[in-house]
N, C-alpha and C positions, 0 to 999 in steps of 0.2 A: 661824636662819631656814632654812639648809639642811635640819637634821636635819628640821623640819616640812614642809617642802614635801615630801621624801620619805615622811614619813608621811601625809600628807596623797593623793599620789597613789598609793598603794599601795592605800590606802582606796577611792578614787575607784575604781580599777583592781579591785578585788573585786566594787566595786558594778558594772559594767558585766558583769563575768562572770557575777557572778548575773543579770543581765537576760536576756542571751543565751540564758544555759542556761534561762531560765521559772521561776527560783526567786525565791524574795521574801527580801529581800537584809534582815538582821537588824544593825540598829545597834552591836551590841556583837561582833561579828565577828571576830578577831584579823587581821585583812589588815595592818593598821599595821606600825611597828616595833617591836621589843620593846623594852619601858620601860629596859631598861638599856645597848640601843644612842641610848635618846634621852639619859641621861647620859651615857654616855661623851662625846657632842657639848658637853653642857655642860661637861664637864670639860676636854677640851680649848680652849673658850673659857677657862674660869676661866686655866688654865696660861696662855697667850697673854697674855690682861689683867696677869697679876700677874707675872711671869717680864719683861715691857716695862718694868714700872713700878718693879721692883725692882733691876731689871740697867741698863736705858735710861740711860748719863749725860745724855741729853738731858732727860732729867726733873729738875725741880727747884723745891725751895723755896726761899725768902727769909725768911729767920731774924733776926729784929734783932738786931744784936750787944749783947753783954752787957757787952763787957770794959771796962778804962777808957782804953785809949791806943789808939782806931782804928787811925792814923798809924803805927805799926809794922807793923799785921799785913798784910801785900799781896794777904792774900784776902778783905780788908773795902772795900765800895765805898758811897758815899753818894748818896743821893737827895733833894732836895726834893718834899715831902710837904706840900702847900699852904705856910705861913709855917717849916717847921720840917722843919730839916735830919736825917735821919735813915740811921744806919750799918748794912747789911744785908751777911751771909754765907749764901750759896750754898750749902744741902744737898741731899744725896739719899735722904732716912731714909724709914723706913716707917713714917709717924705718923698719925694720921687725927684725926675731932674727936668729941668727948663733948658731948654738948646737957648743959644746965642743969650745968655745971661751969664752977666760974673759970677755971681753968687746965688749959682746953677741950682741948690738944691730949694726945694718947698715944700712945706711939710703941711700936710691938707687939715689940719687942726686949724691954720689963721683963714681957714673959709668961717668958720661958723665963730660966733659972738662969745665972748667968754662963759659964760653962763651957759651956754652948749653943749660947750667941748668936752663935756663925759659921753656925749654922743657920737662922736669923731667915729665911733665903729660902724656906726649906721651909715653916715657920710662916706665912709670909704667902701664900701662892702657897696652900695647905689653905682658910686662911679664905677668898680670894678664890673658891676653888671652891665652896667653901659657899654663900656669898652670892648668885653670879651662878646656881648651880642652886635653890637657894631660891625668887629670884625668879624667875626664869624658870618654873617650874610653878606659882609662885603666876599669876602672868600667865596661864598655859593653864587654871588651876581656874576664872578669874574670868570667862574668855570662855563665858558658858553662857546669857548672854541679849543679845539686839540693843543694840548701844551699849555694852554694860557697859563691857568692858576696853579698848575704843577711848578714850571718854571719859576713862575714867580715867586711862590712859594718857597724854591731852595733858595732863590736870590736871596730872599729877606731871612732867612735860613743862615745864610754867613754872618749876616750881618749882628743875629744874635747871640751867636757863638762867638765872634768876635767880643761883644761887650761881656756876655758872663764870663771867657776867659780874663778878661782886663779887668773886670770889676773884682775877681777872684782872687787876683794878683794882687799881694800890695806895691811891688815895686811899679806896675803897670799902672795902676788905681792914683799912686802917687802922684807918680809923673806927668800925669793927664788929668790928676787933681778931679779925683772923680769918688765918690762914696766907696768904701771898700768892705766889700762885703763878705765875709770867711765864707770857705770853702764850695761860693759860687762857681768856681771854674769847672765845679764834677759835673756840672749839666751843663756843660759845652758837647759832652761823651754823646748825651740822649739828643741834643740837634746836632751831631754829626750825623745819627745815627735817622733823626728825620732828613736830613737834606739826601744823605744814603738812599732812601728810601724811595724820594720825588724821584731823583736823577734813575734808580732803577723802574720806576713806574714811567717816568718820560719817557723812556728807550720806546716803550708801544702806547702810547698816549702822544705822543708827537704825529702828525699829519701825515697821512691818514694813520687815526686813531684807531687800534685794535680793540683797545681797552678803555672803559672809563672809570673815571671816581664816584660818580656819582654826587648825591648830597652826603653819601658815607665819609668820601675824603676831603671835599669841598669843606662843610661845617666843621669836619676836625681838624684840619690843617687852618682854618681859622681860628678857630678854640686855642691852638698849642701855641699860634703865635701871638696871639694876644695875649695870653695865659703865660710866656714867656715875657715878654716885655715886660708885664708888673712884674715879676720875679725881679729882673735884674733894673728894673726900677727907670724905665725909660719907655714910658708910655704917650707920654706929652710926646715925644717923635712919631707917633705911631701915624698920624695925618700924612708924615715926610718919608718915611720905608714903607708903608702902605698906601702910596699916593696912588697907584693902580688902583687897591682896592676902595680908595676913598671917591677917584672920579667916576668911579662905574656908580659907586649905591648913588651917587649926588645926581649922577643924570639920568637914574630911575627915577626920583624924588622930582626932581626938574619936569620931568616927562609925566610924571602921574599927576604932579601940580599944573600944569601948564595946559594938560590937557581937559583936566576938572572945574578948571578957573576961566577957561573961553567955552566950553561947552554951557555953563551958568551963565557966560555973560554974552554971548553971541548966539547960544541953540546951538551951535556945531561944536564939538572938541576937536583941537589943532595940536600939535605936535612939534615942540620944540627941536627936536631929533627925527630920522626918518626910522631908527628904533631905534630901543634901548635895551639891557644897556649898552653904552658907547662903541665898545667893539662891534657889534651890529649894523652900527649907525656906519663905519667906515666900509664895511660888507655890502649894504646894501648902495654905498655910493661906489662901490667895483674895485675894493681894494683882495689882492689876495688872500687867504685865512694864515698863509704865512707871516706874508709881510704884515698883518697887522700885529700878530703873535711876535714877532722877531723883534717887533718897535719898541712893542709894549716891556719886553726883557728888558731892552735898551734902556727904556728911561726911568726903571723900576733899578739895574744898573746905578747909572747915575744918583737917585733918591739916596743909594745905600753909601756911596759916596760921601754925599751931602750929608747925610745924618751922622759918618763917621767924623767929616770936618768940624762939628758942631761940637765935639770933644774938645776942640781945642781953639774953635772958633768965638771968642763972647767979647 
């Protein structure tokens, strides 16, 4: 959020210069930051998120015990779980979950070679940075029409309140046979309180738009949902509740390969898309800035559907 408010007013800040001076101020301007000061920002989030979660003894799961004599081991504690007494041990692994697999969880230590795996925190802290920069510029590709990425935003917004209250819960966690995580439910309170927030910023950001986010809201509201997701340990979905955000960045990438690779091979660059990204592309073929916004909720909707079925789906 920082790194975009600085971009953001640096922008603004050019555009008043040029007014001053009686120039006509050109949208594509370089006043911003440069793109690889707005990663490093992300990078330093990613570090942050995964460096707490890897290092944090305060972090932890709840692992059923496996063994057959509880009653010896004294790092085994029991709970009742409606009618049925149940013996859990207290870990701190880097595991996350796999949709439509039985034996949902994986713990990102069996990526690297035995001889490695004192490294495991380097490997996870890389992916975390991956992810949270991932999403977060998908977030800023998808804010390019009124509503778009606000909406979407709350949508996937439930969706993770949903899961940290379940994950939070043991009877919920149970039942849905899903990792349970202590006292994850208390940041259900802080994404009420972001979806609160989209839904009050939509009321004048819905068409025509009073108000924008800029790259302030756009990059942060990406940051917090990726940055949510590892928390409650379901990232591997993130392709399928951020499917919005996934086909926007793909058909940038599509569109700057495509058009880099016939420009090299023919002299001309061609254009996969009539622009990008995709919402664009449906603009410039004559679709309303509504209905492409209203679609896009729709099947960002459904994504969240489908990643909750995936609970129970393997």
């Amino acid at each position: 959020g920082i790194i975009g408010f600085i971009d953001d007013y640096l922008k603004l800040r050019g555009k008043r210069q040029a007014q001053l001076k009686g120039e006509q101020y050109k949208k594509g301007s370089k006043d911003g930051l440069a793109g690889w000061f707005k990663i490093l920002g992300q990078v330093g989030l990613g570090i942050t998120v995964g460096a707490t979660l890897y290092f944090n003894s305060e972090v932890k799961l709840w692992r059923e015990y496996v063994g057959t004599n509880p009653a010896s081991d004294s790092t085994v504690f029991k709970k009742q779980v409606n009618v049925e007494t149940i013996y859990f041990t207290e870990t701190n692994a880097p595991v996350t979950t796999i949709p439509f697999v039985k034996d949902h969880e994986f713990n990102y230590t069996k990526l690297l070679p035995p001889s490695w795996r004192q490294y495991t925190w380097v490997l996870y802290i890389l992916i975390v940075i991956f992810i949270i920069t991932a999403v977060s510029n998908g977030s800023n590709l998808t804010d390019g029409l009124d509503g778009l990425a606000t909406g979407t935003s709350a949508i996937i917004g439930v969706l993770l309140g949903i899961f940290a209250y379940a994950s939070g819960n043991l009877v919920f966690a149970d039942y849905l046979n899903i990792m349970y995580i202590p006292d994850l439910g208390e940041l259900s309170i802080y994404i009420a309180a972001m979806i609160g927030g989209c839904i009050g910023f939509l009321w004048y950001n819905s068409y025509p738009a009073q108000i924008f986010m800029g790259d302030t809201g756009s990059l942060a509201l990406g940051g917090i949902i990726a940055s949510l997701a590892i928390i409650v340990r379901k990232e591997l979905l993130i392709p399928i509740f951020c499917g919005v955000f996934f086909v926007e960045t793909v058909s940038v990438m599509i569109q700057v390969g495509y058009f880099k690779y016939t420009k090299r091979r023919f002299g001309v660059g061609r254009r996969a898309f009539l622009k990008a990204p995709l919402h664009h592309h449906y603009q410039v073929k004559g679709y309303h800035e509504v209905k492409i916004v209203t679609r896009f909720w729709i099947i960002t909707v459904l994504l969240v559907i489908l990643s909750i079925v995936t609970l129970k789906l393997r």
